[in-house]
TORDRENTOR-240576 format. One record per atom (N, C-alpha, C): x, y, z; atom name; residue number from 1. Coordinates in nm, 2 decimals. Each point is the difference from the previous one (the first is absolute). Layout:
N
[[X,Y,Z],"CA",NUM]
...
***
This chain:
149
[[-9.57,8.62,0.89],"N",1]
[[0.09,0.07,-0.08],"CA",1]
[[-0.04,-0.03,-0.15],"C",1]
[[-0.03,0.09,-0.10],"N",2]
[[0.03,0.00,-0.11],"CA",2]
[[0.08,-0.01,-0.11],"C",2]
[[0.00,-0.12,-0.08],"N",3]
[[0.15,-0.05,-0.05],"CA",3]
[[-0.06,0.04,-0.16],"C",3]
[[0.09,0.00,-0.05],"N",4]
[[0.02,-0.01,-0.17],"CA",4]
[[-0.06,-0.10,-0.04],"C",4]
[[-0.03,-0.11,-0.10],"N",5]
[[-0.06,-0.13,-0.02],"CA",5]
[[0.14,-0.04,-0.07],"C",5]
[[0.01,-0.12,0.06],"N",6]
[[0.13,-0.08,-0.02],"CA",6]
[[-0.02,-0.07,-0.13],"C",6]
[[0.11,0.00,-0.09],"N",7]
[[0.03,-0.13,-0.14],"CA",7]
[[-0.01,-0.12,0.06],"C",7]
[[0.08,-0.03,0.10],"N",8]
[[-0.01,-0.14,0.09],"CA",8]
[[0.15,-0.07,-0.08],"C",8]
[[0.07,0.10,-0.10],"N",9]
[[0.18,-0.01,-0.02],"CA",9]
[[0.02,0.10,0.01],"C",9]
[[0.14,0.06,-0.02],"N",10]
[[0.09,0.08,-0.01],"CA",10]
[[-0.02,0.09,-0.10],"C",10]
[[-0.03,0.13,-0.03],"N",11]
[[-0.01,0.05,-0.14],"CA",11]
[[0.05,0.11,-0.02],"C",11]
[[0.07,0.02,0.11],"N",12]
[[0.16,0.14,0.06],"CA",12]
[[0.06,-0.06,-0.07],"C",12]
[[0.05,-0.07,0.13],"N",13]
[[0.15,-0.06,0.02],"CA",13]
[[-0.01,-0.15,0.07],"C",13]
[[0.06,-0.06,-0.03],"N",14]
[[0.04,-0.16,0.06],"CA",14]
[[0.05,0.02,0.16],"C",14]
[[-0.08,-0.01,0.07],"N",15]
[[0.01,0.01,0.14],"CA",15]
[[-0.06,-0.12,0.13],"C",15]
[[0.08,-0.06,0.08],"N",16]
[[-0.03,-0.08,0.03],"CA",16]
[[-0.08,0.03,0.14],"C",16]
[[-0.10,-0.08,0.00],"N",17]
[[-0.04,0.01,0.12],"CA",17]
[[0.04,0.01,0.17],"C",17]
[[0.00,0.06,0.07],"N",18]
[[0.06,0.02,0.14],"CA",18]
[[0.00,-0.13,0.09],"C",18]
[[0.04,-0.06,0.07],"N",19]
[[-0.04,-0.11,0.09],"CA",19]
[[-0.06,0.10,0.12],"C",19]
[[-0.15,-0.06,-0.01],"N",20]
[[-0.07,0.02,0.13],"CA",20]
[[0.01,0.01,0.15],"C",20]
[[0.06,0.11,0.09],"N",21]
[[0.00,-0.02,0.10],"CA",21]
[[-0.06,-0.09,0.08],"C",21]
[[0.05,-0.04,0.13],"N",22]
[[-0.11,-0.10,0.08],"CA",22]
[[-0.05,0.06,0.08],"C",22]
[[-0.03,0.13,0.04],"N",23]
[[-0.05,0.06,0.11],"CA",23]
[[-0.07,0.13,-0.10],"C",23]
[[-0.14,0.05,0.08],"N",24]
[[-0.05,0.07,-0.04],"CA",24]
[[0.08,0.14,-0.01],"C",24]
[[0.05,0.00,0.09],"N",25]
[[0.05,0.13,0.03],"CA",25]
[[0.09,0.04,-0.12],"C",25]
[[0.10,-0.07,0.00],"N",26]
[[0.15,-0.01,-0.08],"CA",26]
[[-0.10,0.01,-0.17],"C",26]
[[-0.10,-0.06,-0.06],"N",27]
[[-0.08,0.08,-0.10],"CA",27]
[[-0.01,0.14,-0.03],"C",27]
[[-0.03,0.05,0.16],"N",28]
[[0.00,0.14,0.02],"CA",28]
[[0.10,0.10,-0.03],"C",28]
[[0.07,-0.06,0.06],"N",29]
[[0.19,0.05,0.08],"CA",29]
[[0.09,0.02,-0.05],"C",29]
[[0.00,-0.17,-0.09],"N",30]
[[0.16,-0.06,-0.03],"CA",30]
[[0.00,0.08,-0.15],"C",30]
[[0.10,0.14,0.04],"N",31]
[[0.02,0.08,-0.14],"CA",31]
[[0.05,-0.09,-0.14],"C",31]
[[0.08,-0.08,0.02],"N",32]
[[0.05,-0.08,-0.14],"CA",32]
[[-0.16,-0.06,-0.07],"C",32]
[[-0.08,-0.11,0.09],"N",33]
[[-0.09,-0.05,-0.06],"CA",33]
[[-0.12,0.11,-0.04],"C",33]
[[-0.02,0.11,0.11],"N",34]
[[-0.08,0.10,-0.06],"CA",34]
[[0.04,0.05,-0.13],"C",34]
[[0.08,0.08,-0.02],"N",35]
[[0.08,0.04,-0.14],"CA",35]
[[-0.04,-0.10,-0.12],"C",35]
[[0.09,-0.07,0.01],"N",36]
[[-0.01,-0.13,-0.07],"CA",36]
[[-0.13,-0.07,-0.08],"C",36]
[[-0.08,-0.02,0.11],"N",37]
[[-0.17,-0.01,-0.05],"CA",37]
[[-0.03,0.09,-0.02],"C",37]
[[0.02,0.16,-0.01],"N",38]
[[-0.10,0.10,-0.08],"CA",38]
[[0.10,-0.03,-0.08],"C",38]
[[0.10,-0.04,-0.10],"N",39]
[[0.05,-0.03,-0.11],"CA",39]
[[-0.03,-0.10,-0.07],"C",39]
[[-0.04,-0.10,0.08],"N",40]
[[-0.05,-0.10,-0.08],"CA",40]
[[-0.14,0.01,-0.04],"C",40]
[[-0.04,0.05,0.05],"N",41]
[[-0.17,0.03,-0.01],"CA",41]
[[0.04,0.11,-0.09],"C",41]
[[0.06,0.08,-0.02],"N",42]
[[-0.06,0.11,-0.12],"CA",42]
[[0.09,-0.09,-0.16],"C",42]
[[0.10,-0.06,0.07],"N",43]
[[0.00,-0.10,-0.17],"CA",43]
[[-0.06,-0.01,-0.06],"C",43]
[[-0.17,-0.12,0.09],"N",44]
[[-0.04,-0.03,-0.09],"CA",44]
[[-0.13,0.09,0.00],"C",44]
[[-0.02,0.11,0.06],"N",45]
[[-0.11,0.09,-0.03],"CA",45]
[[-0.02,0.07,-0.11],"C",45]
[[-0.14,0.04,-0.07],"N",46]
[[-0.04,0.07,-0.08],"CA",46]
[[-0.04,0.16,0.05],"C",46]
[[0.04,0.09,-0.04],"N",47]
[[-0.09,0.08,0.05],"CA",47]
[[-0.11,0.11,-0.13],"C",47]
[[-0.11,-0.02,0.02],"N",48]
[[-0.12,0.03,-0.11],"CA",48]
[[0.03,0.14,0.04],"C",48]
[[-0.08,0.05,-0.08],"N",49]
[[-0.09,0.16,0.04],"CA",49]
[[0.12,0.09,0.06],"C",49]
[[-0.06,0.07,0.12],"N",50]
[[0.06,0.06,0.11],"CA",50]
[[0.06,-0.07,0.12],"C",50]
[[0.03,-0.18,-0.01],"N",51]
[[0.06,-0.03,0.10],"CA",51]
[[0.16,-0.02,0.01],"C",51]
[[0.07,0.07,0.09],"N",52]
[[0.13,0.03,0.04],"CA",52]
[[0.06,-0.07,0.08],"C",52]
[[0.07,-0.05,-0.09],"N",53]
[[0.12,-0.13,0.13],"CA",53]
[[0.09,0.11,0.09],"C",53]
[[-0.06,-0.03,0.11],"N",54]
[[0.04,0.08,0.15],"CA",54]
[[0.03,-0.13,0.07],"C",54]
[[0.15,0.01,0.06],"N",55]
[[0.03,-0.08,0.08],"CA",55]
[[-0.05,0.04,0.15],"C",55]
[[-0.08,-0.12,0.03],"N",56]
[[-0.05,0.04,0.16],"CA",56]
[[0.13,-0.04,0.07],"C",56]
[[-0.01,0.14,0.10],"N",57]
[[0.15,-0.04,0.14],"CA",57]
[[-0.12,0.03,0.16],"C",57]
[[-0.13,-0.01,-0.03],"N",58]
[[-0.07,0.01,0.12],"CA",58]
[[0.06,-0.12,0.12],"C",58]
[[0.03,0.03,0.12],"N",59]
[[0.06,-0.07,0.06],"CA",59]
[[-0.21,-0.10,0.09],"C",59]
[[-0.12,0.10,-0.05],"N",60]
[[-0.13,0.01,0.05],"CA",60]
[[-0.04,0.07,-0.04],"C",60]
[[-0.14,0.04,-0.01],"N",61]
[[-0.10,0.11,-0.05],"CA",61]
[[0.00,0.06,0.14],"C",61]
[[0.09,0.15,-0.04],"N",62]
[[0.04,0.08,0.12],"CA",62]
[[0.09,0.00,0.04],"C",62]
[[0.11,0.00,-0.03],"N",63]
[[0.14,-0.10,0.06],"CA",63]
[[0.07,0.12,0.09],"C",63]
[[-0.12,0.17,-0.01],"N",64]
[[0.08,0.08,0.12],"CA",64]
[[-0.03,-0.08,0.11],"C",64]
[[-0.10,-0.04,0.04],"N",65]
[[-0.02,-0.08,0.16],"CA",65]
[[0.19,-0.09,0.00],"C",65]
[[0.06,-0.01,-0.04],"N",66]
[[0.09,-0.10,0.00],"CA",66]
[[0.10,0.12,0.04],"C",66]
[[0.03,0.06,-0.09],"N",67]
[[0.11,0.14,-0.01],"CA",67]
[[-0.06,0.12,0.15],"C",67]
[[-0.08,-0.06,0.04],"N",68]
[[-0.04,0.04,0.15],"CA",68]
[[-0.02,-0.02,0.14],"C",68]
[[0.03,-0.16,-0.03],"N",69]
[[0.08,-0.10,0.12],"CA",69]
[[-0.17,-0.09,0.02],"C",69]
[[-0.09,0.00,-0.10],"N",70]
[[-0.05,-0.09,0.03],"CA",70]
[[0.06,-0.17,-0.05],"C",70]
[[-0.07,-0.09,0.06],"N",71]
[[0.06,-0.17,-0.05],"CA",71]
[[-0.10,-0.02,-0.08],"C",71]
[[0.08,-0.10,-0.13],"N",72]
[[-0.13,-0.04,-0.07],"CA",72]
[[-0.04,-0.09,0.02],"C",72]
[[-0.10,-0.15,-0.04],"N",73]
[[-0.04,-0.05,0.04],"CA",73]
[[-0.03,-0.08,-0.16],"C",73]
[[0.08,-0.08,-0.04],"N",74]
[[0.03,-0.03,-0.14],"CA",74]
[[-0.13,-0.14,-0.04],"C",74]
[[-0.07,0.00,-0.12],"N",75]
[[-0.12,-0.08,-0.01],"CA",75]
[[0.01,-0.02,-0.16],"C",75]
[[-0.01,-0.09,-0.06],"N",76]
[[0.01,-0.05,-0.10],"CA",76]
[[-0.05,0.09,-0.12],"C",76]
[[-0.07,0.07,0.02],"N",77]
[[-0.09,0.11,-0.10],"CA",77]
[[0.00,0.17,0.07],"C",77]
[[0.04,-0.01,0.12],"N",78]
[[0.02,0.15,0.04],"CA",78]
[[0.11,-0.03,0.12],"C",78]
[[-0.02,0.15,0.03],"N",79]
[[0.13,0.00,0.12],"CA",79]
[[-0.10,0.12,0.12],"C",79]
[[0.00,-0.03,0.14],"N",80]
[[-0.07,0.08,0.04],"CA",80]
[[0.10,0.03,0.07],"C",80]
[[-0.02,0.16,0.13],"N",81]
[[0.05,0.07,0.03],"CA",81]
[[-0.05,0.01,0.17],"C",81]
[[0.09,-0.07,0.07],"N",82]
[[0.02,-0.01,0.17],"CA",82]
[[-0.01,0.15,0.04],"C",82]
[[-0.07,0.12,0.06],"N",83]
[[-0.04,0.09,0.05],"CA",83]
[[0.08,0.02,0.07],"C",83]
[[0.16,0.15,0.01],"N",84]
[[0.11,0.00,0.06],"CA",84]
[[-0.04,0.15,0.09],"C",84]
[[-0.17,0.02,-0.02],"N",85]
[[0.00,0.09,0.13],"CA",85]
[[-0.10,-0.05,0.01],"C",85]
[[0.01,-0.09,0.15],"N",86]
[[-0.15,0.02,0.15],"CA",86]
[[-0.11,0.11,-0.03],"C",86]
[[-0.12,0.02,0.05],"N",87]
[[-0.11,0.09,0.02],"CA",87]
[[0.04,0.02,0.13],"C",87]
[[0.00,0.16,0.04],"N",88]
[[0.08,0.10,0.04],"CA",88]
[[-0.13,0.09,0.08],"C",88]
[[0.00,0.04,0.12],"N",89]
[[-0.09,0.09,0.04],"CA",89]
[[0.09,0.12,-0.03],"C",89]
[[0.16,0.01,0.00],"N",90]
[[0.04,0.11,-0.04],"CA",90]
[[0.08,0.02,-0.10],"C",90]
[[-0.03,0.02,-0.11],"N",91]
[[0.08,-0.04,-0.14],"CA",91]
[[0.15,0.15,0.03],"C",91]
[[-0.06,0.07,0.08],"N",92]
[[0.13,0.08,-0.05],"CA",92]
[[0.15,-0.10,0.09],"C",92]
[[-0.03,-0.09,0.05],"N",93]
[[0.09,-0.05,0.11],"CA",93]
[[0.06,-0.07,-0.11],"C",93]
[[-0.02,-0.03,-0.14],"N",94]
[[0.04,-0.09,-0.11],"CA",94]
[[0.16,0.13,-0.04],"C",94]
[[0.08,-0.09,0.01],"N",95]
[[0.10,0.01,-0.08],"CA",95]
[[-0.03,0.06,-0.16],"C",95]
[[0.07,0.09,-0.09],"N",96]
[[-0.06,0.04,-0.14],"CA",96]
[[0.07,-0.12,-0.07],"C",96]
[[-0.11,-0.01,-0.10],"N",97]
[[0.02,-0.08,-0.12],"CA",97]
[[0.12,0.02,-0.06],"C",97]
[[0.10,-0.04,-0.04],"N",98]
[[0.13,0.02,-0.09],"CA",98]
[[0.06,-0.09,-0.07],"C",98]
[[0.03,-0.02,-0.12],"N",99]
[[0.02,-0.07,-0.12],"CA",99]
[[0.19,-0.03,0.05],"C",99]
[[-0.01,-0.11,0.02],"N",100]
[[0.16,0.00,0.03],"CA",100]
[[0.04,-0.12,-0.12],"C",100]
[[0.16,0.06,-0.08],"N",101]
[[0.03,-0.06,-0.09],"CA",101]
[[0.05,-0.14,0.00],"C",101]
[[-0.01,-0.04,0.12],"N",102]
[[0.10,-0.14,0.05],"CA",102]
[[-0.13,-0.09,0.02],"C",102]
[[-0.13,0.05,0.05],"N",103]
[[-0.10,-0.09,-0.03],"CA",103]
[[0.03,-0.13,-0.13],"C",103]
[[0.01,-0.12,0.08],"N",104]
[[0.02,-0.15,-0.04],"CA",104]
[[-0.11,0.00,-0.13],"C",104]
[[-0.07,0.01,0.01],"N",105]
[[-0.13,0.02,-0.11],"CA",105]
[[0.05,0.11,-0.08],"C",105]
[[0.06,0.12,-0.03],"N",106]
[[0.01,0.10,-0.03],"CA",106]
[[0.13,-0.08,-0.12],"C",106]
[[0.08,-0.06,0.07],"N",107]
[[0.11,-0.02,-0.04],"CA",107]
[[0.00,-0.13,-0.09],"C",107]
[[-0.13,-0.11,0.03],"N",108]
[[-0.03,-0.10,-0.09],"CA",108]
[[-0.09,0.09,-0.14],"C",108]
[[-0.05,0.06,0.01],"N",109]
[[-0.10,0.09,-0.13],"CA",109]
[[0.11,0.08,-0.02],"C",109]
[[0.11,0.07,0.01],"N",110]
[[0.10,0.06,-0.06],"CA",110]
[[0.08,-0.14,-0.10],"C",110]
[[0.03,-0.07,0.08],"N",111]
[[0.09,-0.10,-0.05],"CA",111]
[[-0.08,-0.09,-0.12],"C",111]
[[-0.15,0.01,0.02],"N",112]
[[-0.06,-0.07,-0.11],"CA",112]
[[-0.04,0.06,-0.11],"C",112]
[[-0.01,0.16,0.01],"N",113]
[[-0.01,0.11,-0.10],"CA",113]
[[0.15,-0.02,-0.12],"C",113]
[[0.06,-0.02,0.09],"N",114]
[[0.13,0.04,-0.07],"CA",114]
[[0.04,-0.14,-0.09],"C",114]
[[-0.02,-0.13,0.08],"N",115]
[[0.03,-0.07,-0.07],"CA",115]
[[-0.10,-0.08,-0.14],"C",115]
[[-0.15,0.08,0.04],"N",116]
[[-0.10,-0.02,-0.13],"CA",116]
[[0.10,0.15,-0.12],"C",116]
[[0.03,0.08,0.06],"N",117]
[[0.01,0.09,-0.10],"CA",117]
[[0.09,-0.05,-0.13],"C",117]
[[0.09,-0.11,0.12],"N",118]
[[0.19,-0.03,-0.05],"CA",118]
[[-0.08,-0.11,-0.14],"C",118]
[[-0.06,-0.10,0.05],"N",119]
[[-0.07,-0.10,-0.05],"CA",119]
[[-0.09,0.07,-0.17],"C",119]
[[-0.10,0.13,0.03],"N",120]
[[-0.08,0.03,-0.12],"CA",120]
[[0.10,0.11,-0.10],"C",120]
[[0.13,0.04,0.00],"N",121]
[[0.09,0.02,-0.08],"CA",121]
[[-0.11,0.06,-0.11],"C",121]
[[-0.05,0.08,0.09],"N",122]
[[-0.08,0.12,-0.12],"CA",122]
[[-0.16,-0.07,-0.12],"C",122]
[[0.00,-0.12,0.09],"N",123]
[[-0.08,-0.07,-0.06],"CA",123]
[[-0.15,-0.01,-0.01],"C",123]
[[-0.01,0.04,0.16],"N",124]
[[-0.11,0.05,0.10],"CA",124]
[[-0.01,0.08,0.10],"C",124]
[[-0.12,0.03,0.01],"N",125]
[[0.01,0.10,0.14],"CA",125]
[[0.01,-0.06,0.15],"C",125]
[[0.08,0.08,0.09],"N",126]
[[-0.04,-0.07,0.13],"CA",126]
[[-0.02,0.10,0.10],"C",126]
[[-0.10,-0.06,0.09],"N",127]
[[-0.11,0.07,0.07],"CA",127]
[[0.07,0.04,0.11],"C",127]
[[-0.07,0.07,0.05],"N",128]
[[0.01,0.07,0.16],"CA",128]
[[-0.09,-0.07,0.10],"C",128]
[[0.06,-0.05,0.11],"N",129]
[[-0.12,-0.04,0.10],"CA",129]
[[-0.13,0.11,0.01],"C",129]
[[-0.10,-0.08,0.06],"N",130]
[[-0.13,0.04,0.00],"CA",130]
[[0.02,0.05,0.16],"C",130]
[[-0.05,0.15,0.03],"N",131]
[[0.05,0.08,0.14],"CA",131]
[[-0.17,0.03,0.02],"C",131]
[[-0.07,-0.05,-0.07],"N",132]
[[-0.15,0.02,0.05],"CA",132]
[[-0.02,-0.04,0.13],"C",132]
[[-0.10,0.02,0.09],"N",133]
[[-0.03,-0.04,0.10],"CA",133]
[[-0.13,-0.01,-0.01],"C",133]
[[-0.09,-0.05,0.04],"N",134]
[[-0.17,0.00,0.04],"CA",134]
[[0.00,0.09,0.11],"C",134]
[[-0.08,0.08,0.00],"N",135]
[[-0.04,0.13,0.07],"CA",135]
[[0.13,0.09,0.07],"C",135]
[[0.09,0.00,-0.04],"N",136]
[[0.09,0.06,-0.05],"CA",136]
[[-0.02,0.20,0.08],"C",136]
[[-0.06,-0.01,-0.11],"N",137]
[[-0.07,0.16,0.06],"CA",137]
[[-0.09,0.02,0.10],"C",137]
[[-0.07,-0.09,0.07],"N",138]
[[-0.04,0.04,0.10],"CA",138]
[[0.07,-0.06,0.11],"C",138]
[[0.10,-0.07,-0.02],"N",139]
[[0.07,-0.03,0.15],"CA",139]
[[0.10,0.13,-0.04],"C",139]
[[0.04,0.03,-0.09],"N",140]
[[0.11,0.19,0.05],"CA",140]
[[-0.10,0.10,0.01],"C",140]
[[-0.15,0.01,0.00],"N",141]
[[-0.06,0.10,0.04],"CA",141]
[[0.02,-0.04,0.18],"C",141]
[[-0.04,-0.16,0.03],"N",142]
[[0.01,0.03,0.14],"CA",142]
[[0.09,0.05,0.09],"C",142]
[[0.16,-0.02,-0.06],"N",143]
[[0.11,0.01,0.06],"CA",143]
[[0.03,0.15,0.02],"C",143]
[[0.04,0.01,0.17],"N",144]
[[0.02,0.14,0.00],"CA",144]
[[0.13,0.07,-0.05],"C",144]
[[0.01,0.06,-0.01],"N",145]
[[0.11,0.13,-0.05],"CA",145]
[[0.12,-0.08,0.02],"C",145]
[[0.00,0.03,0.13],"N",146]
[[0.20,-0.01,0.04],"CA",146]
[[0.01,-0.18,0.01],"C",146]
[[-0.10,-0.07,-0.05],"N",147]
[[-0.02,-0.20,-0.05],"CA",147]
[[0.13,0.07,-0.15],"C",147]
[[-0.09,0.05,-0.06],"N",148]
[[0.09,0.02,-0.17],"CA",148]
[[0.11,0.11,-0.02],"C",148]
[[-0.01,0.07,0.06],"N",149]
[[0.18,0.10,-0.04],"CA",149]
[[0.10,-0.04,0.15],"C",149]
***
């Protein structure tokens, strides 16, 4: 990820540092300490040129696998993504893909959106999860018809 270059103080606002979760995940997760650290980190950021304090709410790079029922697989520098469909000799036998709003993941990146928004009080920008996928477009060319509507 690409950050701003830090002052290494405060040069917003007087903002205290978050206490560190103890589990990797809850880094991920835990909406208060997420929020919280993109506010402490843009305190004491600079941003030069064209760089834009965007608060990241990525739950993962791709965080639809999550909003899809895959599991993630949480790692100190990335988060990878547990594969929530088998290889299939008959893909149409797959249930369709559907975005449901009660999705646990869905509802942690809602709740962390909202509470970076509550926190940057027009100060900064905050982001939208990343819905990229790697090959993306060639696993919906494979999928038959009545897989997607």
């Amino acid at each position: 990820m690409w950050e701003a270059p830090s002052a290494g103080r405060c040069v917003h606002e007087k903002v205290a540092p978050p206490a560190m979760p103890a589990t990797i995940e809850a880094r991920y997760c835990h909406v208060t300490f997420r929020s919280t650290h993109n506010h402490y980190r843009f305190s004491q950021q600079v941003f030069p040129a064209d760089t834009l304090p965007i608060s990241n709410t990525d739950l993962g790079p791709g965080s639809l696998a999550l909003f899809c029922g895959s599991t993630p697989i949480f790692d100190e520098n990335t988060v990878w993504f547990w594969p929530n469909i088998e290889e299939v000799t008959e893909p149409e036998t797959l249930p369709p893909l559907r975005f449901d709003e009660q999705n646990s993941w869905w509802q942690t990146t809602m709740t962390l959106i909202e509470a970076c928004a509550k926190l940057s009080r027009d100060k900064y920008l905050v982001g939208c999860p990343d819905l990229i996928e790697r090959d993306a477009e060639e696993f919906l060319k494979r999928l038959p018809d009545s897989v997607m509507y």
